[in-house]
py3Dmol code that shows the C-alpha trace and the ligand (Angstrom):
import py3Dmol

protein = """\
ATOM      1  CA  UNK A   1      -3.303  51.854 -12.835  1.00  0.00           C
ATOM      2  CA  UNK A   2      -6.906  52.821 -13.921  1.00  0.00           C
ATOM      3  CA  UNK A   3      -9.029  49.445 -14.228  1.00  0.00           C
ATOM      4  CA  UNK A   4      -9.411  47.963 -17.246  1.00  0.00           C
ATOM      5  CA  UNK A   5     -13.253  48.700 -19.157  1.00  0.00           C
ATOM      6  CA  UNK A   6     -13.925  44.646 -20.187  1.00  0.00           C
ATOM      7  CA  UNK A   7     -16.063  42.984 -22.721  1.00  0.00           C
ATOM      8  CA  UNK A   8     -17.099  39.292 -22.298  1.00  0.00           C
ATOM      9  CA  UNK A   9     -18.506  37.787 -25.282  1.00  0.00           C
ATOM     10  CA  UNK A  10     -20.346  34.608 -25.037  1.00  0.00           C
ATOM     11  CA  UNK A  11     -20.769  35.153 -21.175  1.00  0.00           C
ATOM     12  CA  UNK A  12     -24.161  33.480 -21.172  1.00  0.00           C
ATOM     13  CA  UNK A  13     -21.916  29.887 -21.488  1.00  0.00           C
ATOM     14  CA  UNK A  14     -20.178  27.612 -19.008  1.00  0.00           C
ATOM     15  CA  UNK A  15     -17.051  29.648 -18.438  1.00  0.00           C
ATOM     16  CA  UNK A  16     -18.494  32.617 -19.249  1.00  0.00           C
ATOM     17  CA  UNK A  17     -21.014  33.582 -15.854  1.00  0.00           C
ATOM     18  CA  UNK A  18     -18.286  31.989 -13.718  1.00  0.00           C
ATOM     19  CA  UNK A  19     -15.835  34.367 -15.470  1.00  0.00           C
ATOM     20  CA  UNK A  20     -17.753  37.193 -15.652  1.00  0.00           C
ATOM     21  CA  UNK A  21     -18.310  37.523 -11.804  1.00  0.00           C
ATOM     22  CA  UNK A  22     -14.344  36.310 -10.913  1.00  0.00           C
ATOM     23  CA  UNK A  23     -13.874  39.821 -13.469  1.00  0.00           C
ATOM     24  CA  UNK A  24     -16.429  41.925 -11.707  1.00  0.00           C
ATOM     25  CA  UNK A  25     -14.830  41.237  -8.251  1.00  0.00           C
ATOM     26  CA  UNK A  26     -11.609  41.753  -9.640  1.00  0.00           C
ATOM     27  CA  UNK A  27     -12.433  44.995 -11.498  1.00  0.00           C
ATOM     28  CA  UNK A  28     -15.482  46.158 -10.338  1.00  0.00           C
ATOM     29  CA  UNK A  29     -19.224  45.123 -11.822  1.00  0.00           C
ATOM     30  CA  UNK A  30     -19.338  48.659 -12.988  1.00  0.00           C
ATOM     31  CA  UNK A  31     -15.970  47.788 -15.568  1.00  0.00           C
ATOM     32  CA  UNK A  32     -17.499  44.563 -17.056  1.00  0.00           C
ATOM     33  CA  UNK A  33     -19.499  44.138 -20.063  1.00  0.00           C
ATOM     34  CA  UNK A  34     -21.123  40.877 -20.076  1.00  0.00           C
ATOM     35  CA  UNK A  35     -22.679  39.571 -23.308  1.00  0.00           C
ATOM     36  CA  UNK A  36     -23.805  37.351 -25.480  1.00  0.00           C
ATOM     37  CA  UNK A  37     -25.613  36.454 -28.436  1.00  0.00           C
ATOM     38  CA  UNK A  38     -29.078  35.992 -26.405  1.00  0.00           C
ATOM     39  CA  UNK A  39     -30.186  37.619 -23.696  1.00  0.00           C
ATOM     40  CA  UNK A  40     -28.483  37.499 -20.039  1.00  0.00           C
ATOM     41  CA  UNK A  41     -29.161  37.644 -16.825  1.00  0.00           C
ATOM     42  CA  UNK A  42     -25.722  38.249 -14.654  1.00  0.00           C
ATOM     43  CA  UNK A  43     -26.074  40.090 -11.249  1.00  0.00           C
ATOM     44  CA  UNK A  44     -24.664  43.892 -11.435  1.00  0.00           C
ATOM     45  CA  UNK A  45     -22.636  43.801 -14.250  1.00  0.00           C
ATOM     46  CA  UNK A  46     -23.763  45.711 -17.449  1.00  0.00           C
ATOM     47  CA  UNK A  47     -25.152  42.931 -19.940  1.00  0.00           C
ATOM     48  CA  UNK A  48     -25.966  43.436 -23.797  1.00  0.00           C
ATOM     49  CA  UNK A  49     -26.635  41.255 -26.787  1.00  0.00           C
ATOM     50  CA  UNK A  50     -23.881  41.114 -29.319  1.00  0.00           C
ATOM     51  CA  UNK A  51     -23.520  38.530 -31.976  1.00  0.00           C
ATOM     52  CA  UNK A  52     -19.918  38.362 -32.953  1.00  0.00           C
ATOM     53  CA  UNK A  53     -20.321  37.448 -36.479  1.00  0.00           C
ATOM     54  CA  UNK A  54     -21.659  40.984 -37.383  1.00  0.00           C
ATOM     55  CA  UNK A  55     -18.028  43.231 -37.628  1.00  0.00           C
ATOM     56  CA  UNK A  56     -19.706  46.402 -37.561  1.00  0.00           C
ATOM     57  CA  UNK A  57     -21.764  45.306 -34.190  1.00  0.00           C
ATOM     58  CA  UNK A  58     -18.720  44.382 -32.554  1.00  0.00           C
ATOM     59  CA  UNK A  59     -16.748  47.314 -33.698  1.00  0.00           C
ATOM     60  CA  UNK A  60     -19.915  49.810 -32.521  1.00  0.00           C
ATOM     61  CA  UNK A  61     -20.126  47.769 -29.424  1.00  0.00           C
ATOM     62  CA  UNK A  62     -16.530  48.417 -28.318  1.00  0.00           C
ATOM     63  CA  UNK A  63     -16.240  52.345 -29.203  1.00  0.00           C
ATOM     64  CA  UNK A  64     -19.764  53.193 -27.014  1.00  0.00           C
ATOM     65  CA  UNK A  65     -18.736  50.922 -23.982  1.00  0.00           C
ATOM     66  CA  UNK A  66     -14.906  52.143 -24.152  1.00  0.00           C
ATOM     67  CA  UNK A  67     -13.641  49.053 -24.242  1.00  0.00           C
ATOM     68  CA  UNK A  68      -9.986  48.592 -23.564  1.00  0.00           C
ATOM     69  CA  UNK A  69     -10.078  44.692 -22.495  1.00  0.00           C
ATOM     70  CA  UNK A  70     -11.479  41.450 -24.048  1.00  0.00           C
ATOM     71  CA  UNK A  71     -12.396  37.920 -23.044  1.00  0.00           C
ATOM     72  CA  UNK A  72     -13.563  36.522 -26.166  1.00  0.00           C
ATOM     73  CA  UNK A  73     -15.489  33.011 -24.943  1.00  0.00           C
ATOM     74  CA  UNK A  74     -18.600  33.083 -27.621  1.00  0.00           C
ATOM     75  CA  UNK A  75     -17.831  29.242 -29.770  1.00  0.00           C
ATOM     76  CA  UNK A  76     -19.708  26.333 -30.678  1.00  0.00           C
ATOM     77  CA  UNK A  77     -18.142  23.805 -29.044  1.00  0.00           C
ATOM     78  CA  UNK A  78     -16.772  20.089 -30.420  1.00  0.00           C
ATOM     79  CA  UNK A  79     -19.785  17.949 -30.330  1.00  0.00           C
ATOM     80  CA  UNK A  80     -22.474  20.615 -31.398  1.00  0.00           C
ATOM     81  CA  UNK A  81     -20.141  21.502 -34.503  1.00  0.00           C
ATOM     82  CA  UNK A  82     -20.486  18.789 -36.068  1.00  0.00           C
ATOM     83  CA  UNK A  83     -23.777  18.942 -36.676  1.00  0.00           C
ATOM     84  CA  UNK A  84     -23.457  22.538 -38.476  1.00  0.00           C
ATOM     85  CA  UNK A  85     -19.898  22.646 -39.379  1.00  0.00           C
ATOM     86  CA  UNK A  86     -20.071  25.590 -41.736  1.00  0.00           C
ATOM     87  CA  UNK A  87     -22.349  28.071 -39.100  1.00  0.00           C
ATOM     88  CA  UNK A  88     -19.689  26.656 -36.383  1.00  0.00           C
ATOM     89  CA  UNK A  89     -16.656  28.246 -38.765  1.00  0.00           C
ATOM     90  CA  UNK A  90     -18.551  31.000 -39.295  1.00  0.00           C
ATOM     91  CA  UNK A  91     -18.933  31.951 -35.255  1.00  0.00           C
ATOM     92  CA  UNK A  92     -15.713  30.662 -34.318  1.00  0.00           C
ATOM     93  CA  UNK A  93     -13.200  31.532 -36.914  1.00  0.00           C
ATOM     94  CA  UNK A  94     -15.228  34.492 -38.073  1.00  0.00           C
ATOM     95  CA  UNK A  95     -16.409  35.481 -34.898  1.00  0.00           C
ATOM     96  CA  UNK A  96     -12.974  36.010 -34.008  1.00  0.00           C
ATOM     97  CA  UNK A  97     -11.298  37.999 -37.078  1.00  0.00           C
ATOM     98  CA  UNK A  98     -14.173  40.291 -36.074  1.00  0.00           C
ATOM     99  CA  UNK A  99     -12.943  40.894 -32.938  1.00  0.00           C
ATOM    100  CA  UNK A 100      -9.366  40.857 -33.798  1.00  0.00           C
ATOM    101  CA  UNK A 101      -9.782  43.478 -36.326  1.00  0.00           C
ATOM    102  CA  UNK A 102     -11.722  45.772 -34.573  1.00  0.00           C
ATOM    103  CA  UNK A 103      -9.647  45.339 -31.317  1.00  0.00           C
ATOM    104  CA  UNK A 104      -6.534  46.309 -34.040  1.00  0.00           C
ATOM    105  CA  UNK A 105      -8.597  49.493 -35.362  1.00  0.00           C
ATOM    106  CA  UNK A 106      -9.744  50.983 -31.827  1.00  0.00           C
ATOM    107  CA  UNK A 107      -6.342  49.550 -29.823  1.00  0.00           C
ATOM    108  CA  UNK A 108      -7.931  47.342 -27.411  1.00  0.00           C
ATOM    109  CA  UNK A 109      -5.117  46.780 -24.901  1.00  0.00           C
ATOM    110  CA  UNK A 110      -5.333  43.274 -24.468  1.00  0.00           C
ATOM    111  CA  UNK A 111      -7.370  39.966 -25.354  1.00  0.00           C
ATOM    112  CA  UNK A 112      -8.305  36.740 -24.250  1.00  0.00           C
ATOM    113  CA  UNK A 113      -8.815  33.393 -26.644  1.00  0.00           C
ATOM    114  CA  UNK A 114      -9.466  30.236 -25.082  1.00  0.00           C
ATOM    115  CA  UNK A 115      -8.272  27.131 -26.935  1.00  0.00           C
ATOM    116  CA  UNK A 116      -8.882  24.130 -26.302  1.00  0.00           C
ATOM    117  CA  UNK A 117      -7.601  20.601 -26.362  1.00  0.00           C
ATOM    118  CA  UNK A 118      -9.561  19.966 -29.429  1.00  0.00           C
ATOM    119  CA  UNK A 119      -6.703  21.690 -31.240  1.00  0.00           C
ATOM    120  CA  UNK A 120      -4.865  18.210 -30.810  1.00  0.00           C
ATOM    121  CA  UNK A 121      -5.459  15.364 -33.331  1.00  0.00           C
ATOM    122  CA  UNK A 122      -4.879  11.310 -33.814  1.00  0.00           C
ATOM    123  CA  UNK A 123      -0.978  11.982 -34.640  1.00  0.00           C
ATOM    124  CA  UNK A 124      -0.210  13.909 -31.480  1.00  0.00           C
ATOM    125  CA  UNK A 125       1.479  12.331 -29.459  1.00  0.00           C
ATOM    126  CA  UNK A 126      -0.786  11.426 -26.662  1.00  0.00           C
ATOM    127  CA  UNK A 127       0.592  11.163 -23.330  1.00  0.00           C
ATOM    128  CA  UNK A 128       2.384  14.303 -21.380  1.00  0.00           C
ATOM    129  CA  UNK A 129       1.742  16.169 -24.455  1.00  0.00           C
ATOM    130  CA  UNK A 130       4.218  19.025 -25.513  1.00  0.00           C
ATOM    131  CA  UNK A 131       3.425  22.533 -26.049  1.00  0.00           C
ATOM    132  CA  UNK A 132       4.751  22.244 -29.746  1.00  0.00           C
ATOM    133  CA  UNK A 133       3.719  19.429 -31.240  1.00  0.00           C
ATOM    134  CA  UNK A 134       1.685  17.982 -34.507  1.00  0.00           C
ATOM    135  CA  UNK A 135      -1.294  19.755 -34.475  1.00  0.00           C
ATOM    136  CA  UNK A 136      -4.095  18.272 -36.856  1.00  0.00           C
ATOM    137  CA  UNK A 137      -7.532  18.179 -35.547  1.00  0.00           C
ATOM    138  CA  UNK A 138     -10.818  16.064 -37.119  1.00  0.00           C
ATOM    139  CA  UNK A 139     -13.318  18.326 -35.834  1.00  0.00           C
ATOM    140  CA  UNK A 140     -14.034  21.890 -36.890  1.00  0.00           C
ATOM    141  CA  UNK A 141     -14.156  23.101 -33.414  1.00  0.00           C
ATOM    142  CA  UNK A 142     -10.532  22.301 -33.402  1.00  0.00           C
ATOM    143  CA  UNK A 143      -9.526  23.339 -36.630  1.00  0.00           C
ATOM    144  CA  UNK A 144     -11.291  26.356 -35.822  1.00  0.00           C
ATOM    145  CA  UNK A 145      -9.063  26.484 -32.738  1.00  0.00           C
ATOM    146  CA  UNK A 146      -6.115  25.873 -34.026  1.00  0.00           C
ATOM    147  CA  UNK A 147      -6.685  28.271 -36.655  1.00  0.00           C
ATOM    148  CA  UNK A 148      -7.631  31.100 -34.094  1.00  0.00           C
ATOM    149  CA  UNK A 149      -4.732  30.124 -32.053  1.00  0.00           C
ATOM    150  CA  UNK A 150      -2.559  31.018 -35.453  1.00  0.00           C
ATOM    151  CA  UNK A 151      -4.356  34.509 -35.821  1.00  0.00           C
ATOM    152  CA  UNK A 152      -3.885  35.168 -32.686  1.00  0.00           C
ATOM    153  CA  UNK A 153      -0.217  34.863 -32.961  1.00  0.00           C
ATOM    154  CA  UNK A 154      -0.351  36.873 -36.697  1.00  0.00           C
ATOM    155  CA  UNK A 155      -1.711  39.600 -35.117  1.00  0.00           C
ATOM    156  CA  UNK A 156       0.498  39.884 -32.219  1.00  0.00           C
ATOM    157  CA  UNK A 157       3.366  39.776 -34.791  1.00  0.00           C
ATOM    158  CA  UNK A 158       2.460  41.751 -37.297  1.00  0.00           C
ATOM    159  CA  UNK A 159       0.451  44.303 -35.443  1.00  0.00           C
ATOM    160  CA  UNK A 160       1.103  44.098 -31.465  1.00  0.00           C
ATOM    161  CA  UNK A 161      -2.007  43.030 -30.015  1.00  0.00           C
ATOM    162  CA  UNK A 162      -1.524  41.773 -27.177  1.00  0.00           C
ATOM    163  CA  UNK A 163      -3.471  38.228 -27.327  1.00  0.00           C
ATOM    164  CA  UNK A 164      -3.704  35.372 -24.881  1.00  0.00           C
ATOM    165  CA  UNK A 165      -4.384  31.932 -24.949  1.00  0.00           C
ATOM    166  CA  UNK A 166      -4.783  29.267 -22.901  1.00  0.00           C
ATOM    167  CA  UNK A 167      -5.362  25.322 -23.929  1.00  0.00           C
ATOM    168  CA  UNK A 168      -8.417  24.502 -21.750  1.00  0.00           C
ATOM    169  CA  UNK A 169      -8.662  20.669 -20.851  1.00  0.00           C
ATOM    170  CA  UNK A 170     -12.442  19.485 -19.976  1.00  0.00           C
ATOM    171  CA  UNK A 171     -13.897  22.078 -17.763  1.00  0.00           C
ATOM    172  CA  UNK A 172     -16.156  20.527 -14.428  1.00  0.00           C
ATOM    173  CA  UNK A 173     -18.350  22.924 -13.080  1.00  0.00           C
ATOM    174  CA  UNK A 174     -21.360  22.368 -10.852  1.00  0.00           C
ATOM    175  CA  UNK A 175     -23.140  26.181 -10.985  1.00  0.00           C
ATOM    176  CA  UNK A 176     -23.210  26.199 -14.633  1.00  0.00           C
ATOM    177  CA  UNK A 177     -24.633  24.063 -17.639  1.00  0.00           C
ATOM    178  CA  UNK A 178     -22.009  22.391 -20.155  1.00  0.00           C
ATOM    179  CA  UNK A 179     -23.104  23.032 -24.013  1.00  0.00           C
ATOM    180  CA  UNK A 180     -22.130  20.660 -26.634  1.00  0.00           C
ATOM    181  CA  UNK A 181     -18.927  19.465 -25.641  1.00  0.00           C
ATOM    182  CA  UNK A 182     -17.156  15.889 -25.566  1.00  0.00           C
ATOM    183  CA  UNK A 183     -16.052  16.263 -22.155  1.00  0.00           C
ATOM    184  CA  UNK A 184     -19.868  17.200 -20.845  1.00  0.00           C
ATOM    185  CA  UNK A 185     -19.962  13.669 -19.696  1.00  0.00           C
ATOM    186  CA  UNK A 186     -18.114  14.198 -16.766  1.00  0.00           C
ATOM    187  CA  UNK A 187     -20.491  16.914 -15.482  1.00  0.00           C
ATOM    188  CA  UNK A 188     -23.634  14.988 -16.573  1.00  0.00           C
ATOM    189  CA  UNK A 189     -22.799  12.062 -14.317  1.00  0.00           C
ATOM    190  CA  UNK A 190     -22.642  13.859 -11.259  1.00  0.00           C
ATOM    191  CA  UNK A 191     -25.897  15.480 -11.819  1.00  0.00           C
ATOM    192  CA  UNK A 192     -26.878  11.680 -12.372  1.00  0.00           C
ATOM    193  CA  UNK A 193     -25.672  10.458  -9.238  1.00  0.00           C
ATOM    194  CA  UNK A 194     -26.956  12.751  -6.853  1.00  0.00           C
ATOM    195  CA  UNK A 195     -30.607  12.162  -8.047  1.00  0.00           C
ATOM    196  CA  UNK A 196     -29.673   8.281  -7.410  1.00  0.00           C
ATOM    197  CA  UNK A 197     -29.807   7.526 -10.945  1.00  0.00           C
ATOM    198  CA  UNK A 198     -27.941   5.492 -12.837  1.00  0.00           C
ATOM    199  CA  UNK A 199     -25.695   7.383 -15.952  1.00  0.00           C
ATOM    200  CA  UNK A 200     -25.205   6.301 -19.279  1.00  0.00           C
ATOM    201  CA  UNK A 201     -22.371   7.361 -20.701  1.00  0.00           C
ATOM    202  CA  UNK A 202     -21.456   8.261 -24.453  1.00  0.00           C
ATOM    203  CA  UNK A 203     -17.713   7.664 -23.869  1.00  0.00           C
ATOM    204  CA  UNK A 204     -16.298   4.104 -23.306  1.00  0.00           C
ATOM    205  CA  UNK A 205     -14.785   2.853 -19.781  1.00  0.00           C
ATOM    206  CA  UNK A 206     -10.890   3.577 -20.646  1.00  0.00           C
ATOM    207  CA  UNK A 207     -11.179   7.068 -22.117  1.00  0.00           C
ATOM    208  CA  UNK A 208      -8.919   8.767 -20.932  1.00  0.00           C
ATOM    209  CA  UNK A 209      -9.146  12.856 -20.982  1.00  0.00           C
ATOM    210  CA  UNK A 210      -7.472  15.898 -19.383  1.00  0.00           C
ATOM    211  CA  UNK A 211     -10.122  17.839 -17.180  1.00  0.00           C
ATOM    212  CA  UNK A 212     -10.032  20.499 -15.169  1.00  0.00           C
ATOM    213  CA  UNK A 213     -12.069  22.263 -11.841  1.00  0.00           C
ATOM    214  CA  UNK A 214     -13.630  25.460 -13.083  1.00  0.00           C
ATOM    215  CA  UNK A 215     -12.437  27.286 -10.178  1.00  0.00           C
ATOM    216  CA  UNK A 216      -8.519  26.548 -11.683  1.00  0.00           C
ATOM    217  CA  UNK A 217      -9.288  27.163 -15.292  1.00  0.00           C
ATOM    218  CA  UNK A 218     -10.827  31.143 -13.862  1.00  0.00           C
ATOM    219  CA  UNK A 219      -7.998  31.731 -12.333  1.00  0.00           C
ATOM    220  CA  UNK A 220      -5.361  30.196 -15.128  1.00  0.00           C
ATOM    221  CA  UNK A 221      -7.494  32.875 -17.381  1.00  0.00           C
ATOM    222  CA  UNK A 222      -7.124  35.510 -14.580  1.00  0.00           C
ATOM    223  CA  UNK A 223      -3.276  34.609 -13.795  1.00  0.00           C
ATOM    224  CA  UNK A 224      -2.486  34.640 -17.516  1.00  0.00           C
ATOM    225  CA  UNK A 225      -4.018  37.924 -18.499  1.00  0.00           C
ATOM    226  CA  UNK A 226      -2.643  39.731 -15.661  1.00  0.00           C
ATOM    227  CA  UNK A 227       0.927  38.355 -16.088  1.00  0.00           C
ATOM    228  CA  UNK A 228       3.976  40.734 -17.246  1.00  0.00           C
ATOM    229  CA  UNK A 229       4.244  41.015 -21.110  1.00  0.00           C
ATOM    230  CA  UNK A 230       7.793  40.453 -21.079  1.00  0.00           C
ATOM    231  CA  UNK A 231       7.537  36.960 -19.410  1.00  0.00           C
ATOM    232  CA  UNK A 232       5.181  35.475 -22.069  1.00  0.00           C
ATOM    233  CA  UNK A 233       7.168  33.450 -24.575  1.00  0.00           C
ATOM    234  CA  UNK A 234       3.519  31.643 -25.836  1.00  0.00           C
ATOM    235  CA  UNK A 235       1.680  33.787 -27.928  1.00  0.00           C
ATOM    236  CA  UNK A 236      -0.331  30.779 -30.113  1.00  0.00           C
ATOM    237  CA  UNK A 237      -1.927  29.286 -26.766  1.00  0.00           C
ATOM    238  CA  UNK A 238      -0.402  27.926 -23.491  1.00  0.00           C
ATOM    239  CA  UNK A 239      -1.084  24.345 -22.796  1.00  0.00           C
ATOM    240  CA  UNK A 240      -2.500  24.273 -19.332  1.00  0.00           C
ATOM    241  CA  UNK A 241      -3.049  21.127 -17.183  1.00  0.00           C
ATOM    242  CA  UNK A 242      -4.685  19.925 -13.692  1.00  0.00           C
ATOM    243  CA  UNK A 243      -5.507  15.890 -14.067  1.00  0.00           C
ATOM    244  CA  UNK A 244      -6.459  13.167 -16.438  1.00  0.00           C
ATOM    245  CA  UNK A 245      -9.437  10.534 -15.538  1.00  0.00           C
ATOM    246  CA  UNK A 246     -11.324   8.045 -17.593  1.00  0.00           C
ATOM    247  CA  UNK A 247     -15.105   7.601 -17.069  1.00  0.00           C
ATOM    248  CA  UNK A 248     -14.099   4.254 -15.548  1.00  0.00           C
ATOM    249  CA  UNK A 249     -11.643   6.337 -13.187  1.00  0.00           C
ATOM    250  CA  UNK A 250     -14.165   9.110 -12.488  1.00  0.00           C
ATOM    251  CA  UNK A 251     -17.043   6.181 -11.906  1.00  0.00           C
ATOM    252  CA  UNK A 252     -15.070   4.544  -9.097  1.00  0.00           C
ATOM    253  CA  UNK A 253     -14.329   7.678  -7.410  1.00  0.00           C
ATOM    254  CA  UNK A 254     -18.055   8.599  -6.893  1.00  0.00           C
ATOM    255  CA  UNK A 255     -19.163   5.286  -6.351  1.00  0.00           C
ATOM    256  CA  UNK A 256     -16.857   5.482  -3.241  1.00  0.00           C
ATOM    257  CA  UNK A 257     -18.927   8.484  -1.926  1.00  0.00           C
ATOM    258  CA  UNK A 258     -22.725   6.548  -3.460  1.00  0.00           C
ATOM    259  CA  UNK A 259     -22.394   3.163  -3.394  1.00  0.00           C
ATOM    260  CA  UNK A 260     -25.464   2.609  -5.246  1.00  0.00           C
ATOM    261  CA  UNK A 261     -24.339   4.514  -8.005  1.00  0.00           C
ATOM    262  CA  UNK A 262     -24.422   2.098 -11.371  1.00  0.00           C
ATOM    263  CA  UNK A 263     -23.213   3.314 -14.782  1.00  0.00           C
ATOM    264  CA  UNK A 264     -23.501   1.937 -18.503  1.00  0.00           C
ATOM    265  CA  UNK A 265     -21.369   2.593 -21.911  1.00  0.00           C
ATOM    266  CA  UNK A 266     -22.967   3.678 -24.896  1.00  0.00           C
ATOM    267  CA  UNK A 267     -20.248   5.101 -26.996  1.00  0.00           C
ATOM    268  CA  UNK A 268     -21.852   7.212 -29.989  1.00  0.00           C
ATOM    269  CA  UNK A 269     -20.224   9.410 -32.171  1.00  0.00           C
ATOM    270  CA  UNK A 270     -18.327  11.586 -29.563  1.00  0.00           C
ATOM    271  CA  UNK A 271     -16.215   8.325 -29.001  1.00  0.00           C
ATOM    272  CA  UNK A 272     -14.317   8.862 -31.616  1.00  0.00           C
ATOM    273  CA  UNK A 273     -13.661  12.704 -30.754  1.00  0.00           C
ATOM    274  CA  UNK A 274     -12.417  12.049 -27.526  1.00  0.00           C
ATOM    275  CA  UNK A 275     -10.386   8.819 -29.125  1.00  0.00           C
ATOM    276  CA  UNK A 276      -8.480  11.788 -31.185  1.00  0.00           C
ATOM    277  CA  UNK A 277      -7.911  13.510 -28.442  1.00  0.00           C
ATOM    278  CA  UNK A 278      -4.429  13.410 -26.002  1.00  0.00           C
ATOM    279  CA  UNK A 279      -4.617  11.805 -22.947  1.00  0.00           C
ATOM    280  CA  UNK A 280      -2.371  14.132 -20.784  1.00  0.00           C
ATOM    281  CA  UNK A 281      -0.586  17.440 -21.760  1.00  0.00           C
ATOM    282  CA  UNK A 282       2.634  19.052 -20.636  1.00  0.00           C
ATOM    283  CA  UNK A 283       2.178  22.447 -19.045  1.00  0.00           C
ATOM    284  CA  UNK A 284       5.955  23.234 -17.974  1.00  0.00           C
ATOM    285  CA  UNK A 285       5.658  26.160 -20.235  1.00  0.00           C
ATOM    286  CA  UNK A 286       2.573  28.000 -18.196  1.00  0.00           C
ATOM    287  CA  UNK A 287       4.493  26.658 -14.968  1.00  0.00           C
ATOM    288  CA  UNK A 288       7.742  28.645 -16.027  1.00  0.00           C
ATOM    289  CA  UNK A 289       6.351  31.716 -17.811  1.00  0.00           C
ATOM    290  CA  UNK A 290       3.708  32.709 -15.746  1.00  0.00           C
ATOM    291  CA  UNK A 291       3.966  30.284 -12.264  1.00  0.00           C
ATOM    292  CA  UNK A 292       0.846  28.100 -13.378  1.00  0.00           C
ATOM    293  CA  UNK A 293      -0.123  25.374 -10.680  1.00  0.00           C
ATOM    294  CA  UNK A 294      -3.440  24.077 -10.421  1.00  0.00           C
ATOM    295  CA  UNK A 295      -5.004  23.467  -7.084  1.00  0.00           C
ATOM    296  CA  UNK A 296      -7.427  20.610  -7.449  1.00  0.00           C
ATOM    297  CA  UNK A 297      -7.237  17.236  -8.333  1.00  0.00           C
ATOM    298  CA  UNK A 298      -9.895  14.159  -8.877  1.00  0.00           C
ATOM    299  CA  UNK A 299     -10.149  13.540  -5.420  1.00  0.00           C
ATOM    300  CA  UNK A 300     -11.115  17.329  -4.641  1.00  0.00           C
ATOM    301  CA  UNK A 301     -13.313  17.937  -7.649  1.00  0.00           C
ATOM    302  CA  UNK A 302     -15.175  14.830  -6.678  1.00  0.00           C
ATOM    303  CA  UNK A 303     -16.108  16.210  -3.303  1.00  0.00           C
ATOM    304  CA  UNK A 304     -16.704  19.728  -4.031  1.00  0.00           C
ATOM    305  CA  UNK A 305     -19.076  18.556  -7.080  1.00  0.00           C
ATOM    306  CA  UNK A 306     -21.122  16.050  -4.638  1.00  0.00           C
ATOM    307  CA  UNK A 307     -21.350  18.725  -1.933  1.00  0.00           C
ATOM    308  CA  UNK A 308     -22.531  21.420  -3.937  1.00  0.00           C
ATOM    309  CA  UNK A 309     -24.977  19.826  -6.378  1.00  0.00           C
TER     310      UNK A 309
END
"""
ligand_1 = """\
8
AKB
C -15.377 20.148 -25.562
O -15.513 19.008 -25.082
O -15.668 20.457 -26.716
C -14.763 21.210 -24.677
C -13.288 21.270 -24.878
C -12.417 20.217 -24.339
O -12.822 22.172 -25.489
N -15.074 20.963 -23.307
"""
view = py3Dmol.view(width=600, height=400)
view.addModel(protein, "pdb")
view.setStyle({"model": 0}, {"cartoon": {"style": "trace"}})
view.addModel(ligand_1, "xyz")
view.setStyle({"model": 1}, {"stick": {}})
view.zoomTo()
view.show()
């Protein structure tokens, strides 16, 4: 099989550099097309600016590189949207129908969409979460995503592009900056305690939220868009699941490693994002389609974040 040409859009983000060089070893730097709104810096990979709102951009973008494989990552994410909620439609919902269409017009073989676990709302049902469920999200990021997740679906229906999707929990990385989410907390307080400084956090003790070590969530994304055709029975987005911790939970763990560490609640308007959000989500259907398991839990992502920050 010749290797797939790929374009990354909104590579310059959390997931995206991580992504981005998990592609290149996979497919060669030479295959990958890294880019993002602003300017990037990724070792050996070819990097551009694209902003996905413009159609024709995107569309000229994908003919010159030959193009044949897309990871579509550029979003505004929950907390940041709320403070522009029409520009964050416009990039996320918009962003995506761009790419959509134009991957329908020049038959782009396959595409990537992450969701999210903003897609869930205050009448899901919040513990072990089912893959189909009541879906009706307060923020735009998550209507966004839900939406997306629903055009993702109409267009593998109606026109047989093949699109992916995968229901990212809280991503915990410690080589690259969160932006504007909810669950940026729990990256923020390690960067707190290894400077021997005491965190402040925006959530409040008990809440509870599905997270996930970046190294699983790559290769979930990697797994998934690699898997046969035939075996995928999700085609809105799969939900996808490693642990679920509290700030209480995850302040205890590290305070075990830094006993010094001290912490204070300040819940502000995030608190009542995450307080819509599920606690836990069922993931049998990524187990049986595609063999999903994650490899690390609290205990593990504590440790590897301490050690390498
Ligand atoms: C956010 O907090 O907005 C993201 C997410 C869970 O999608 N990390």
């Amino acid at each position: 099989m010749p290797k797939p040409t790929v374009l990354v859009t909104g590579a310059g983000g959390q997931l995206g550099s991580v992504l981005v060089s998990a592609l290149a070893k996979k497919h060669g730097p030479e295959n990958i097309c890294a880019t993002d709104v602003r300017e990037i810096h990724l070792p050996l990979v070819r990097t551009g600016i694209l902003d996905v709102t413009d159609k024709d951009a995107v569309s000229t973008y994908i003919k010159d590189n030959g193009i044949n494989r897309i990871y579509h990552l550029a979003a505004i994410l929950s907390a940041r949207g709320e403070s522009n909620p029409i520009l964050t439609w416009n990039i996320n919902t918009g962003g995506w129908l761009n790419i959509l269409e134009a991957s329908r017009e020049l038959k782009v073989e396959r595409l990537f969409f992450p969701s999210t676990i903003g897609v869930f709302g205050p009448t899901t049902p919040k513990k072990n979460t089912p893959q189909d469920t009541i879906l009706q999200p307060t923020t735009v990021y998550g209507i966004s995503k839900q939406i997306g997740e629903n055009w993702g679906l109409y267009y593998f229906n109606r026109y047989g592009l093949d699109v992916r999707s995968l229901r990212y929990p809280g991503l915990i990385s410690y080589d690259t900056p969160p932006g504007g989410g909810t669950t940026d907390y729990a990256i923020d307080i390690f960067h707190k305690a290894v400077k021997g400084e005491s965190f402040t956090c925006f959530l409040r003790e008990d809440t509870e939220l599905p997270m996930m070590y970046m190294d699983d969530a790559v290769r979930a994304t990697l797994e998934l868009m690699e898997a046969d055709k035939e075996k995928l029975s999700v085609r809105t987005s799969y939900n996808l699941s490693a642990m679920s911790f509290s700030p209480r939970d995850l302040f205890d763990a590290i305070k075990n490693r830094i006993p010094e560490f001290s912490i204070t609640y300040e819940p502000d308007f995030r608190q009542s994002i995450a307080d819509s959000w599920v606690n836990s989500v069922n993931d049998s259907r990524a187990r049986e389609d595609w063999a999903w398991k994650p490899e690390y839990g609290m205990e593990e992502l504590v440790n590897i974040m301490l050690d390498n920050l």
